[in-house]
Biopython code that builds the backbone (N, CA, C, O; Angstrom):
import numpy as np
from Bio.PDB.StructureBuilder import StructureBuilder

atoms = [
    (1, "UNK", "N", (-10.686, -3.570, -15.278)),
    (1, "UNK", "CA", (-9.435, -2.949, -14.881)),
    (1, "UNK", "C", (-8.947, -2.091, -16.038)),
    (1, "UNK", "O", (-8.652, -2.606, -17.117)),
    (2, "UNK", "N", (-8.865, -0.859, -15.831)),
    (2, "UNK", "CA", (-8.364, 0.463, -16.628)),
    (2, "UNK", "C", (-6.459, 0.550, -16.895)),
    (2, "UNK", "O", (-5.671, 0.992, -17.730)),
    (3, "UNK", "N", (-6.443, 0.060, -16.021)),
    (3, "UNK", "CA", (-4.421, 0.502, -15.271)),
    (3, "UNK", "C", (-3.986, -0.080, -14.014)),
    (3, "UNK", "O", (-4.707, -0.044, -13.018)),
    (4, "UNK", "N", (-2.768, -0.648, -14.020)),
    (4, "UNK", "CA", (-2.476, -1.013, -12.557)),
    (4, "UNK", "C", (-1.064, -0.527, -11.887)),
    (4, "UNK", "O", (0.060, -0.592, -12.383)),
    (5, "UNK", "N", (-1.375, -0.129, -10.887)),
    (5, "UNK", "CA", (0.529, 0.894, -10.296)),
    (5, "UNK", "C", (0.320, 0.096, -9.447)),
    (5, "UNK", "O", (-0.630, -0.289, -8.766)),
    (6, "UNK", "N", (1.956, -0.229, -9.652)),
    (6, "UNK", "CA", (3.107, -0.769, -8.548)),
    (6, "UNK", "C", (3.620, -0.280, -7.686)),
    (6, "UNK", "O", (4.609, 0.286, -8.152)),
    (7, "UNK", "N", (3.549, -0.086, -6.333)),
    (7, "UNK", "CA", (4.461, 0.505, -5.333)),
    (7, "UNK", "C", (5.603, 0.261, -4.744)),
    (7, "UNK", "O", (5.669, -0.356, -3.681)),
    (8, "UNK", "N", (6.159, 0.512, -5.089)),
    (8, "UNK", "CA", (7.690, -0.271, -4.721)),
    (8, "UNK", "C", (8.611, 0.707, -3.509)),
    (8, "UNK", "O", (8.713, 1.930, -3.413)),
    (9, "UNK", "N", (9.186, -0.378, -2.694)),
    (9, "UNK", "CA", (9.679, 0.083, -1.241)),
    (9, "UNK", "C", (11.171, -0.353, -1.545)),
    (9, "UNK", "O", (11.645, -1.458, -1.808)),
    (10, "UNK", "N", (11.735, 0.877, -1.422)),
    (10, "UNK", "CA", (13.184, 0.548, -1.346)),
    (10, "UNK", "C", (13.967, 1.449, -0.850)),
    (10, "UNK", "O", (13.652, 2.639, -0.818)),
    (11, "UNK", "N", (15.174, 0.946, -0.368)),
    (11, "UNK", "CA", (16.380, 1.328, 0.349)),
    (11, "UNK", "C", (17.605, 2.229, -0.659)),
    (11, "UNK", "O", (18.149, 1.714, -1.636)),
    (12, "UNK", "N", (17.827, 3.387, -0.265)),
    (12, "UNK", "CA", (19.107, 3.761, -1.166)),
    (12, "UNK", "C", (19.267, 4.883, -0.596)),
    (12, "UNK", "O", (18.508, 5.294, 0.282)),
    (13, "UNK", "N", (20.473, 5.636, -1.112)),
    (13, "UNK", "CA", (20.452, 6.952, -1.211)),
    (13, "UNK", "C", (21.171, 7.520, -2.342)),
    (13, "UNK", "O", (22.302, 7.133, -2.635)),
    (14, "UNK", "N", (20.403, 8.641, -3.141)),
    (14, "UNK", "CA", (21.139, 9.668, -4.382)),
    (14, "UNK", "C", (20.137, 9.146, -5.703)),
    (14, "UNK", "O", (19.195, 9.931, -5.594)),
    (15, "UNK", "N", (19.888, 8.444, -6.637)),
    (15, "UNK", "CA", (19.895, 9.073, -7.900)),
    (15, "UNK", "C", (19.894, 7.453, -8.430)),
    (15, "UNK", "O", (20.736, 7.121, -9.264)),
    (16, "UNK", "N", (19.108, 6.658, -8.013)),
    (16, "UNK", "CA", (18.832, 5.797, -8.955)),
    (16, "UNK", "C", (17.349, 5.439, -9.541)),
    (16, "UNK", "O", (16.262, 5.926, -9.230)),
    (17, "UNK", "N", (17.767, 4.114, -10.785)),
    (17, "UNK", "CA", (16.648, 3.515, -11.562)),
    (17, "UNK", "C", (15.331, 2.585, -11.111)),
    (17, "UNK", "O", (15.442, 1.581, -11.815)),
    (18, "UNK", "N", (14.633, 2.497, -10.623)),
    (18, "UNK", "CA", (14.087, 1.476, -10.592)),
    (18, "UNK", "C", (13.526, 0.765, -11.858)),
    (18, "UNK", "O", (13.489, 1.467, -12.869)),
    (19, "UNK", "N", (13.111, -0.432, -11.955)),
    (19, "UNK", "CA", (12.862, -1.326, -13.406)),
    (19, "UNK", "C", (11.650, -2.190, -13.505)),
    (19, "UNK", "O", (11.717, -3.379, -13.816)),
    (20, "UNK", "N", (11.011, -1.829, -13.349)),
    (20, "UNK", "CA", (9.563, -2.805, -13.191)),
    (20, "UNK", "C", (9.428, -3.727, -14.857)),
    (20, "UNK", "O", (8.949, -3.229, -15.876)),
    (21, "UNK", "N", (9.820, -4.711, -14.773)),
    (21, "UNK", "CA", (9.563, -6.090, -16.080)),
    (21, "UNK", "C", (8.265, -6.610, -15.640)),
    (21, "UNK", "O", (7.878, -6.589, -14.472)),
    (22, "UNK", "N", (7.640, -7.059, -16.601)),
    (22, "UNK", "CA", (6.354, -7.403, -16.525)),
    (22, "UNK", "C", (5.854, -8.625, -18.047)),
    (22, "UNK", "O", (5.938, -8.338, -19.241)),
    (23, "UNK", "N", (5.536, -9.477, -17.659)),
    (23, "UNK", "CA", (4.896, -10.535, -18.277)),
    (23, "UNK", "C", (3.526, -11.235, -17.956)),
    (23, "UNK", "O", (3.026, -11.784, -16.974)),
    (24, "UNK", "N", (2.962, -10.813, -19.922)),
    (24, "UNK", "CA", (1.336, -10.966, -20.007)),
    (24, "UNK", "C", (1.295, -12.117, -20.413)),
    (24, "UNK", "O", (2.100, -12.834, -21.007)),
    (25, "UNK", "N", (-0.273, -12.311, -19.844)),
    (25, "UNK", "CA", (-1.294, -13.612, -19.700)),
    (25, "UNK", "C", (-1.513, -13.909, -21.017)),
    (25, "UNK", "O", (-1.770, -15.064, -21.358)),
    (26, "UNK", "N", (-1.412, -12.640, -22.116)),
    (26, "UNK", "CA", (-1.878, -12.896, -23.605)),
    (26, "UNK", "C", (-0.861, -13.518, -24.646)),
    (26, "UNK", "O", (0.076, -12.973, -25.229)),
    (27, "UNK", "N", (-1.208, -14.492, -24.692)),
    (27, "UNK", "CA", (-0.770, -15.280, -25.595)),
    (27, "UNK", "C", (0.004, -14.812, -26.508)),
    (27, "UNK", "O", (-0.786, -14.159, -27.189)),
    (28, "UNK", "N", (1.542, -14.650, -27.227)),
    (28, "UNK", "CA", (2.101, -13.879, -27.654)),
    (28, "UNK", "C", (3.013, -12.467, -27.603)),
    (28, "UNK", "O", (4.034, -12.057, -28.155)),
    (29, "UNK", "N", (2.101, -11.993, -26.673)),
    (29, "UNK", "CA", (3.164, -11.164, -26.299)),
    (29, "UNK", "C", (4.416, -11.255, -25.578)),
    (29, "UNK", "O", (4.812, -12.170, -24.856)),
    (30, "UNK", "N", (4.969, -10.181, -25.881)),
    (30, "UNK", "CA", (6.461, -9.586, -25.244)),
    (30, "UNK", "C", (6.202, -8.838, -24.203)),
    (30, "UNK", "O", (5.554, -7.792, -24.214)),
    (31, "UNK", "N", (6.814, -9.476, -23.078)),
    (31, "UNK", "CA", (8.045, -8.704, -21.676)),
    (31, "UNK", "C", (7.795, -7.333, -22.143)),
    (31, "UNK", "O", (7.994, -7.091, -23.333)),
    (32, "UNK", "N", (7.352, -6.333, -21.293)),
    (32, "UNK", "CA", (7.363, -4.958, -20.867)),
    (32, "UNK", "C", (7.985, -4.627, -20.156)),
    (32, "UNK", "O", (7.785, -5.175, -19.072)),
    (33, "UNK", "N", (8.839, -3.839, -20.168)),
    (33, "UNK", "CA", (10.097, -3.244, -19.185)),
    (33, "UNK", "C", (9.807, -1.343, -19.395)),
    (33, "UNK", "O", (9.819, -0.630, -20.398)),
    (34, "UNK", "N", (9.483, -0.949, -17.435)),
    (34, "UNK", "CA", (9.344, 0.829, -17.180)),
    (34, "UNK", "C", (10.371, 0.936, -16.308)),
    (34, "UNK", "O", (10.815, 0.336, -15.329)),
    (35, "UNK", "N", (10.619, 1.928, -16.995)),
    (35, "UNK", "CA", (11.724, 2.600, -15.939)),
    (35, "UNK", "C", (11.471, 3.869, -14.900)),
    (35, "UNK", "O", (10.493, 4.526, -15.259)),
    (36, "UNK", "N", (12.017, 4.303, -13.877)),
    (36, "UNK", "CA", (11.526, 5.423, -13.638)),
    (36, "UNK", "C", (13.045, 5.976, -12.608)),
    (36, "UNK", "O", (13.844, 5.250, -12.018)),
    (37, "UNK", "N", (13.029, 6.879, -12.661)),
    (37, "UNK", "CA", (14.339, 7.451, -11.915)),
    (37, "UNK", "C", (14.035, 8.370, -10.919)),
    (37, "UNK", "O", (13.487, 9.463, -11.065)),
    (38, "UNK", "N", (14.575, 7.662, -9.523)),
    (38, "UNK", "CA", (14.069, 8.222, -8.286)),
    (38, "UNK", "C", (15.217, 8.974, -7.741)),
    (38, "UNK", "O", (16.222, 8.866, -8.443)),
    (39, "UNK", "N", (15.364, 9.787, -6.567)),
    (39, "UNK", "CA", (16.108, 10.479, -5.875)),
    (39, "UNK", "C", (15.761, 10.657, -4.144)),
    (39, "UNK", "O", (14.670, 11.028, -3.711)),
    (40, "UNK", "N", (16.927, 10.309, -3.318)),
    (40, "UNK", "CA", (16.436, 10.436, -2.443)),
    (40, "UNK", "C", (17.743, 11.082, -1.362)),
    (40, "UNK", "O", (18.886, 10.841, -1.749)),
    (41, "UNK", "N", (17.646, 11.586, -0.529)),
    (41, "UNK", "CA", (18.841, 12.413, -0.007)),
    (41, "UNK", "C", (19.236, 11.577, 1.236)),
    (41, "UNK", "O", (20.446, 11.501, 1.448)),
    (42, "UNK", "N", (18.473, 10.993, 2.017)),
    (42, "UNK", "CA", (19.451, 10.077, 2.798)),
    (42, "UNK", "C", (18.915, 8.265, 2.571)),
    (42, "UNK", "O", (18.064, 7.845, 1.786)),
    (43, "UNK", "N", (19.600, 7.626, 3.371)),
    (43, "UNK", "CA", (19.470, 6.039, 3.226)),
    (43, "UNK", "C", (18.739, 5.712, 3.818)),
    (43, "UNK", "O", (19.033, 4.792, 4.582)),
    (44, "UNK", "N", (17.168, 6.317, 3.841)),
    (44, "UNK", "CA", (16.099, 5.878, 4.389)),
    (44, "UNK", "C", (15.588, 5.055, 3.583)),
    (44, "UNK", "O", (16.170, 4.770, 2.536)),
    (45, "UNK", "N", (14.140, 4.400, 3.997)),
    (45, "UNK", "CA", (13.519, 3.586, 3.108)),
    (45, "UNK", "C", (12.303, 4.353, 2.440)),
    (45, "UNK", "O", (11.791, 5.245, 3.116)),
    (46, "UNK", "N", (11.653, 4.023, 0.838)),
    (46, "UNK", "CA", (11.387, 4.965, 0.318)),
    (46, "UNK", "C", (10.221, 4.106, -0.364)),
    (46, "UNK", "O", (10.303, 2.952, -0.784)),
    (47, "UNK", "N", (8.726, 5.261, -0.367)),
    (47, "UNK", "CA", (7.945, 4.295, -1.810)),
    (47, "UNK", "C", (8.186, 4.986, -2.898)),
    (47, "UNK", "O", (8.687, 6.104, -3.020)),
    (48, "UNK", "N", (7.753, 4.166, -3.764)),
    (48, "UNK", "CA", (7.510, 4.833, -5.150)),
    (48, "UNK", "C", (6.613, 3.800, -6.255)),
    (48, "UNK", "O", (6.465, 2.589, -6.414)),
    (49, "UNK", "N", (6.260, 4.719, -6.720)),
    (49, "UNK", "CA", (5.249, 3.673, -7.491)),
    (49, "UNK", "C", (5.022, 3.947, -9.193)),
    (49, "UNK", "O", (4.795, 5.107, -9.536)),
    (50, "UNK", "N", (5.091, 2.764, -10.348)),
    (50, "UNK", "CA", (5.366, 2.852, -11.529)),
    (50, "UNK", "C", (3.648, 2.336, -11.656)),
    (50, "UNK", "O", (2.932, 1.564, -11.019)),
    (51, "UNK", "N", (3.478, 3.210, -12.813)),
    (51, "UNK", "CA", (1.794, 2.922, -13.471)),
    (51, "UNK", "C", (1.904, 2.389, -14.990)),
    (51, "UNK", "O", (2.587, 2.768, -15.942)),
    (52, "UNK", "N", (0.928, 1.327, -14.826)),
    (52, "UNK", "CA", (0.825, 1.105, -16.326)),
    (52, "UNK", "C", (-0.493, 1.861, -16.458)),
    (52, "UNK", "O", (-1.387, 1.967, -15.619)),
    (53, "UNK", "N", (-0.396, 2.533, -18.104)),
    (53, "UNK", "CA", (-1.348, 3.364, -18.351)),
    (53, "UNK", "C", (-2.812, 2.670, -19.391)),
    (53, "UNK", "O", (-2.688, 1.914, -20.355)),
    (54, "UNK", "N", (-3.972, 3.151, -18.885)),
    (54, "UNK", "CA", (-4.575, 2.384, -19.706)),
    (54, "UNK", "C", (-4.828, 1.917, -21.188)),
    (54, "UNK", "O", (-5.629, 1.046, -21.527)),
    (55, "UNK", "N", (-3.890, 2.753, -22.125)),
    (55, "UNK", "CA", (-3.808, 2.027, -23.310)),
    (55, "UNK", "C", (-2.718, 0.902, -23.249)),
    (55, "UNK", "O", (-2.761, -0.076, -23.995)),
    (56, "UNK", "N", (-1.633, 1.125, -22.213)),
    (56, "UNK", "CA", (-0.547, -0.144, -22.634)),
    (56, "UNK", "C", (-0.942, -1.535, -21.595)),
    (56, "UNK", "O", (-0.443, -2.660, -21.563)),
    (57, "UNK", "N", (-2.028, -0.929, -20.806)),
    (57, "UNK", "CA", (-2.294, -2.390, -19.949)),
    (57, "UNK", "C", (-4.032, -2.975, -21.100)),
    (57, "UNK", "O", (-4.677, -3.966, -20.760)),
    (58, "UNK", "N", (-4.440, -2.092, -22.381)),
    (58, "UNK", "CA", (-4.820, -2.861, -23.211)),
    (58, "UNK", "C", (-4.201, -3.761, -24.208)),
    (58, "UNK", "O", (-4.531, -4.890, -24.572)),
    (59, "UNK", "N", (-3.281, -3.038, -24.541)),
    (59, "UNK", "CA", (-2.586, -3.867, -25.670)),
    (59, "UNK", "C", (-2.298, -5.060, -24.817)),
    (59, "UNK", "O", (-2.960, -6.094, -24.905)),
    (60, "UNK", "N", (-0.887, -4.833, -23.650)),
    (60, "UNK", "CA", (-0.368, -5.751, -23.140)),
    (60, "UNK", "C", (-1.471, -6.801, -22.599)),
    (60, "UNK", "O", (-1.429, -8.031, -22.624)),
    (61, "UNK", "N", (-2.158, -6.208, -22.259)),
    (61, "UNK", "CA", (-2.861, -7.849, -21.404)),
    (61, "UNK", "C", (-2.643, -8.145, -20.191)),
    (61, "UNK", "O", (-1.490, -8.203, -19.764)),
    (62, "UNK", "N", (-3.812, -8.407, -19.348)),
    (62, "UNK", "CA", (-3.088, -8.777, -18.006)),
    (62, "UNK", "C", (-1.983, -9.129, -17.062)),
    (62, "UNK", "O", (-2.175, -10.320, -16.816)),
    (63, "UNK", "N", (-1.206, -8.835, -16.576)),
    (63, "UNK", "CA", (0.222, -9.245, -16.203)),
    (63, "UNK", "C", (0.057, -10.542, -15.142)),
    (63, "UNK", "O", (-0.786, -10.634, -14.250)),
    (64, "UNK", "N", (0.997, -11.422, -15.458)),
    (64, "UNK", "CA", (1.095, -12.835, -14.602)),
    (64, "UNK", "C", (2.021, -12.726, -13.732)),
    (64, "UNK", "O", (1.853, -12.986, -12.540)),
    (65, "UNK", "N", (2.941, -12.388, -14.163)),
    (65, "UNK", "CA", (4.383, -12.092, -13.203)),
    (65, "UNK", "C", (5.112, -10.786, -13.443)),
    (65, "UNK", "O", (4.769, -9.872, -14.193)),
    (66, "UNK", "N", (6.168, -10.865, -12.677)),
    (66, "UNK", "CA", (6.513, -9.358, -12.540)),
    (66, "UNK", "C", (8.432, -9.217, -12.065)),
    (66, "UNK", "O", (9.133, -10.094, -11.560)),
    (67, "UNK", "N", (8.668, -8.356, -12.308)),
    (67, "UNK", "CA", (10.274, -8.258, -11.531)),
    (67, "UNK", "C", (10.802, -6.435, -11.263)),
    (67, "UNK", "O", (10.663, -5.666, -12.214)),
    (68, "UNK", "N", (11.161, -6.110, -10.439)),
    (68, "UNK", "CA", (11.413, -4.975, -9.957)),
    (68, "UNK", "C", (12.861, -5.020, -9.749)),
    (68, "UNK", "O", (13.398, -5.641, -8.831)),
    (69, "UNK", "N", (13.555, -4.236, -10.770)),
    (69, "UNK", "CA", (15.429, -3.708, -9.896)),
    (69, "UNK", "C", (15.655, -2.078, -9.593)),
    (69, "UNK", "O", (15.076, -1.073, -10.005)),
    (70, "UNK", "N", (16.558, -2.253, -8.851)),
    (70, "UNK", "CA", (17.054, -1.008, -8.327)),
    (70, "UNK", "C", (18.461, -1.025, -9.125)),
    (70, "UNK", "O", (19.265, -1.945, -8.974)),
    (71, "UNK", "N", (18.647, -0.132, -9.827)),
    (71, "UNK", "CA", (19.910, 0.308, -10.967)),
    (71, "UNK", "C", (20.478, 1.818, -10.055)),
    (71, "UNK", "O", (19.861, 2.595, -9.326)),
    (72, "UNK", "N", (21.887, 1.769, -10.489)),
    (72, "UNK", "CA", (22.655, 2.667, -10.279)),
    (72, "UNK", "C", (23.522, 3.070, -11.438)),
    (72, "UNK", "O", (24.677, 2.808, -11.103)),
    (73, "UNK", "N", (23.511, 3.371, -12.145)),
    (73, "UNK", "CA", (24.308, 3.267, -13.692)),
    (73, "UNK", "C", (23.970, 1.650, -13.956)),
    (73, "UNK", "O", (22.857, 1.157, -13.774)),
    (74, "UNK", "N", (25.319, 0.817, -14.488)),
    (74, "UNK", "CA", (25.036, -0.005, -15.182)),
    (74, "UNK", "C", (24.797, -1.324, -14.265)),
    (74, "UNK", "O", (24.541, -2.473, -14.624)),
    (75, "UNK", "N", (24.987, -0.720, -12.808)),
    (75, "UNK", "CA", (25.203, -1.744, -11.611)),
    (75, "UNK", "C", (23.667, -2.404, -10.669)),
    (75, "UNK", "O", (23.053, -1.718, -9.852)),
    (76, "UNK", "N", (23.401, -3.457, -10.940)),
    (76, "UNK", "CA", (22.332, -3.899, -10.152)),
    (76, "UNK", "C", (22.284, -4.068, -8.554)),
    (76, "UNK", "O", (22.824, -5.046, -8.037)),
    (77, "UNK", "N", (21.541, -2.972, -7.684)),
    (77, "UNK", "CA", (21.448, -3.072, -5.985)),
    (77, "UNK", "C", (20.927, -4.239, -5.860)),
    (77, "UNK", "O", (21.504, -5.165, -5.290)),
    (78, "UNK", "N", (19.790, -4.317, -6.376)),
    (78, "UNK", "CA", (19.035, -5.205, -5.679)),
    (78, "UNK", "C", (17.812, -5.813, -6.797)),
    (78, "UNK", "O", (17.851, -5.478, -7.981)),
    (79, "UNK", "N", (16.999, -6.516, -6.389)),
    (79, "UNK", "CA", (16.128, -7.114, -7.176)),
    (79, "UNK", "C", (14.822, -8.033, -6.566)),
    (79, "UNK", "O", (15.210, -9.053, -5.997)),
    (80, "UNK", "N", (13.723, -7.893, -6.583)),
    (80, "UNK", "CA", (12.717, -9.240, -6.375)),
    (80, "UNK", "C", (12.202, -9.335, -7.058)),
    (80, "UNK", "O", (12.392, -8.458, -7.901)),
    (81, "UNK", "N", (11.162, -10.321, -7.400)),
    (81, "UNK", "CA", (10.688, -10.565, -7.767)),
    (81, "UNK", "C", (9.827, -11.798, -7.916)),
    (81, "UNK", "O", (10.191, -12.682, -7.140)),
    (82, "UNK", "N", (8.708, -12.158, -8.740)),
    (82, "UNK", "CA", (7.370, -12.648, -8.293)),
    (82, "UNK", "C", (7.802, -14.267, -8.206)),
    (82, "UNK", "O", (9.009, -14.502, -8.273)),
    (83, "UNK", "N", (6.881, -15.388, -8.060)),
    (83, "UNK", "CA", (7.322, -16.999, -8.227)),
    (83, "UNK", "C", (7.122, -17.053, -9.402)),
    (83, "UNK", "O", (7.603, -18.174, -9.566)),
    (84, "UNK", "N", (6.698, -16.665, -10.695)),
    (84, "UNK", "CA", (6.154, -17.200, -11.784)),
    (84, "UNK", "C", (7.529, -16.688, -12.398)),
    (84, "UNK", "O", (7.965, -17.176, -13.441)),
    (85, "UNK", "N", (7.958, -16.037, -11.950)),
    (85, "UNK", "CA", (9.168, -14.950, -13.497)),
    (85, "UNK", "C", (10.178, -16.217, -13.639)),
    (85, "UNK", "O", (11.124, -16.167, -14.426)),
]
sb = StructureBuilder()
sb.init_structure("model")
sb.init_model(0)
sb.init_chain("A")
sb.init_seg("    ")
for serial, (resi, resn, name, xyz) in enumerate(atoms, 1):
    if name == "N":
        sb.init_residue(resn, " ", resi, " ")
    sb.init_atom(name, np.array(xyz, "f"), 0.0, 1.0, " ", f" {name:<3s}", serial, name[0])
structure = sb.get_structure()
C-alpha cells in the first residue's frame, strides 16, 4: 500500500471544513489530523475525499482507526467515526 483516500459523504450547504483524524498501528506515533475545505451551493448530499500521500502514510504507519468532522468556523455539524477511536 502506497496511499489511502477517504471518501466522505456529507450533508451541508456553503463553505465548510471537513477533518479526517487518524491513528497508527506504529508503535509511538502521534494522531494525524487533514483538513480540507469544501463548498457546496445547495443542501444536497455530497462526496469528497481526503488522501494520505505516500510519504506521510510511510512515516505514519498504517491507520487503525479514524474520525471525520464537518466544521463551520469554530462550530462542530457533525461527526463519525470508527469503533476503535
Amino acid at each position: 500500500i502506497h496511499g489511502v483516500r477517504y471518501d466522505i459523504n456529507w450533508y451541508g450547504a456553503g463553505e465548510v471544513t471537513l477533518r479526517l483524524e487518524l491513528r497508527s498501528i506504529k508503535p509511538g506515533s502521534e494522531p494525524v489530523s487533514m483538513e480540507r475545505i469544501v463548498e457546496s451551493g445547495m443542501g444536497f448530499r455530497h462526496w469528497s475525499s481526503i488522501g494520505i500521500s505516500p510519504e506521510t502514510y510511510r512515516e505514519f504507519g498504517r491507520p487503525y482507526s479514524w474520525r471525520v468532522s464537518l466544521w463551520r468556523g469554530q462550530e462542530m455539524l457533525a461527526k463519525q467515526e470508527s469503533f476503535l477511536w
